[in-house]
C-alpha positions as CSV (number, residue, x, y, z in Angstrom):
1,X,20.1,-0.1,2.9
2,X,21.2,3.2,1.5
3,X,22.7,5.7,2.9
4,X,21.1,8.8,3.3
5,X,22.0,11.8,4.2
6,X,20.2,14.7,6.5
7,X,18.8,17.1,3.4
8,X,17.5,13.5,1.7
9,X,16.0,12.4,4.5
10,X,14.4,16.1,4.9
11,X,13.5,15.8,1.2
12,X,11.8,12.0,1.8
13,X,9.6,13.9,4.9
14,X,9.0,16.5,3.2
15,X,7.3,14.5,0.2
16,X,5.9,11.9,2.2
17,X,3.8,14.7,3.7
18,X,3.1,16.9,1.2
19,X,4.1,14.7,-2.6
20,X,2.4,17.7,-4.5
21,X,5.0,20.4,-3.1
22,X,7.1,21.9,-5.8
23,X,10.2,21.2,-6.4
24,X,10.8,24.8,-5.3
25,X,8.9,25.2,-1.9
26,X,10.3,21.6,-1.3
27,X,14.4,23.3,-1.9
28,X,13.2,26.2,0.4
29,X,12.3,24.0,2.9
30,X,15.4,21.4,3.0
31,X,17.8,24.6,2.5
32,X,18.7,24.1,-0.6
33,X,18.6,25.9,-4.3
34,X,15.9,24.7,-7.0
35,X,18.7,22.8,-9.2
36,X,20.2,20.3,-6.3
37,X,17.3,19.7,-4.8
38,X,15.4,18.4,-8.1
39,X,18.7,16.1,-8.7
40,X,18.5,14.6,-5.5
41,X,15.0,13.9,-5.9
42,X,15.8,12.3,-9.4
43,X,18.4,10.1,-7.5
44,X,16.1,9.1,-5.2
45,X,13.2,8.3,-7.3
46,X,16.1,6.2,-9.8
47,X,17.6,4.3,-6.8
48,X,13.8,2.9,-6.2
49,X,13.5,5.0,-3.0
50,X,10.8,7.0,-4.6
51,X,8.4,4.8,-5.9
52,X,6.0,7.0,-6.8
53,X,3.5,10.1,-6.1
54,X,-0.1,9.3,-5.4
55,X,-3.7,11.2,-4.2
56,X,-5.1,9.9,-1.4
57,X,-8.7,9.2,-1.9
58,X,-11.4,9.2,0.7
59,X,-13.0,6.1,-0.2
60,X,-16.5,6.5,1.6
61,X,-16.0,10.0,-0.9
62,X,-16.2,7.5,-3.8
63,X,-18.8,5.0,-2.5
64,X,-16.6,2.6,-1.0
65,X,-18.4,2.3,2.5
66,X,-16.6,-1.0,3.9
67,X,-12.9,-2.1,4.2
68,X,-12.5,-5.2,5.4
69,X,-8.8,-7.7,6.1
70,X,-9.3,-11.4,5.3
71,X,-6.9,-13.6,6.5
72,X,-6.2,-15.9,4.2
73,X,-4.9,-20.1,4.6
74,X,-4.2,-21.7,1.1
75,X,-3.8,-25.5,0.7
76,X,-0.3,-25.6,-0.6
77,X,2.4,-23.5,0.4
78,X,4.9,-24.4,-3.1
79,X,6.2,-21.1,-4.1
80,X,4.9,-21.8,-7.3
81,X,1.1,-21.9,-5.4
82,X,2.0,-18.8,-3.5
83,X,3.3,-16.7,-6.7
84,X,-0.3,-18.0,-8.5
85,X,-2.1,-16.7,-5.2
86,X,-0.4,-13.4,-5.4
87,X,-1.2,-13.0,-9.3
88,X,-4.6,-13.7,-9.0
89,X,-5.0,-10.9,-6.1
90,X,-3.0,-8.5,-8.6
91,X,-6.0,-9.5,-10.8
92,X,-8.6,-7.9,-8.2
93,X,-9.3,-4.1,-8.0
94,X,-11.1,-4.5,-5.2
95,X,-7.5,-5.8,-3.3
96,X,-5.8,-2.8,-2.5
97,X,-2.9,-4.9,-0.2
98,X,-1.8,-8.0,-0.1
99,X,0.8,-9.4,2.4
100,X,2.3,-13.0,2.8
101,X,2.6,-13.4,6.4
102,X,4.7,-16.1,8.9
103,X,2.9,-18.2,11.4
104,X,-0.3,-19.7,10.5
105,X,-2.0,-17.4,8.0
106,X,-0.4,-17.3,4.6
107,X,-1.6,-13.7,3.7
108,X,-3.6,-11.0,5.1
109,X,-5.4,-8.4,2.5
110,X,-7.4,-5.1,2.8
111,X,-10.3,-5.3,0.9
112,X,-12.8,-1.9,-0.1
113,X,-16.3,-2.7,-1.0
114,X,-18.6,-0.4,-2.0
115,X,-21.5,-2.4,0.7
116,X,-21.9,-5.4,2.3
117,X,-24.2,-7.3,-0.5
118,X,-21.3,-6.0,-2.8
119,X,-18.8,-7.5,-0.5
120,X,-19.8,-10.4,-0.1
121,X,-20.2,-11.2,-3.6
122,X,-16.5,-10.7,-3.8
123,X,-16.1,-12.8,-1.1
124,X,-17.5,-15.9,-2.6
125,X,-17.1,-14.9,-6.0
126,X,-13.8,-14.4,-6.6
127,X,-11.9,-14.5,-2.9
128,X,-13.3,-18.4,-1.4
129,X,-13.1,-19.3,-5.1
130,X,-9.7,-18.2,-6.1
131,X,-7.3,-21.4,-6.6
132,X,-5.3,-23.0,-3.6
133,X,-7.3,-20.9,-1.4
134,X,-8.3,-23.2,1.9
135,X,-9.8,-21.1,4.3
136,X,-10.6,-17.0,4.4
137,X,-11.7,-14.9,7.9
138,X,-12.6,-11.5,7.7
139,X,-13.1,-8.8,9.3
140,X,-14.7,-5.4,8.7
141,X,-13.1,-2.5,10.0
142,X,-15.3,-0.6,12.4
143,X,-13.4,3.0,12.2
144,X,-9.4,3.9,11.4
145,X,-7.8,6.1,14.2
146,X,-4.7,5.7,12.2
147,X,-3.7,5.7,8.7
148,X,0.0,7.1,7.3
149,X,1.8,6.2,4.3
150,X,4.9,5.6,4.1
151,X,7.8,5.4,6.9
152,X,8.9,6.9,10.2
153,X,12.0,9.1,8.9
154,X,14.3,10.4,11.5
155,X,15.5,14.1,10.4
């Protein structure tokens, strides 16, 4: 872990809230000048800490109606079987996460569909299909009373 000071940890907030603030607004607000403040967020973004700046898209907006988790069970559990597993889900647009878990499910992913027909046509398609895959249960989500990106930062 690196060690982060109080203004960088400000910064981190500040962006995970707001990533289109300027670099400006964002100095103002950590109590800094223009100058420092755009180096540290340079260091931060080179030391990986920053990974990157994204919108966040309503997806019923954009006609994707239904998110759904599978929990996924795949015959073989060979690194080399898992690595093919995760490549293939790279593969799919329609994946937006994909997690190895412990215990008894190998990985769980979060899955946006633009309908249910559309769904499961994935589903069969290209999820129940995919190699090594043993067994898939799904779930669609009902509502979200709580999405945040990101981490909990202490400031």
């Amino acid at each position: 872990m690196i060690n982060l000071d109080a203004i960088d940890r400000k910064l981190l907030a500040e962006l995970q809230d707001e990533g289109r603030i300027t670099n400006v607004e964002l100095a103002n607000r950590v109590g800094l000048t223009a100058p420092p403040c755009l180096r540290r967020v340079r260091s931060l973004e080179e030391e990986g800490i920053i990974r990157g700046y994204h919108a966040d898209l309503n997806p019923s907006k954009l006609g994707f109606t239904i998110t759904v988790f599978a929990l996924v069970s795949l015959k073989s559990q060979a690194e080399e079987a898992l690595r093919e597993f995760e490549g293939h889900m790279n593969t799919l647009p329609e994946v937006r996460e994909c997690h190895m878990l412990n215990g008894e499910i190998d990985f769980i992913l979060k899955i946006v569909s633009r309908d249910l027909q559309s769904f499961q046509e994935f589903l069969t398609g290209k999820l129940t299909s995919a190699p090594n895959v043993d067994s898939v249960k799904t779930s669609l989500t009902i509502r979200t009373a709580k999405s945040l990106p990101g981490v909990p930062l202490e400031i």
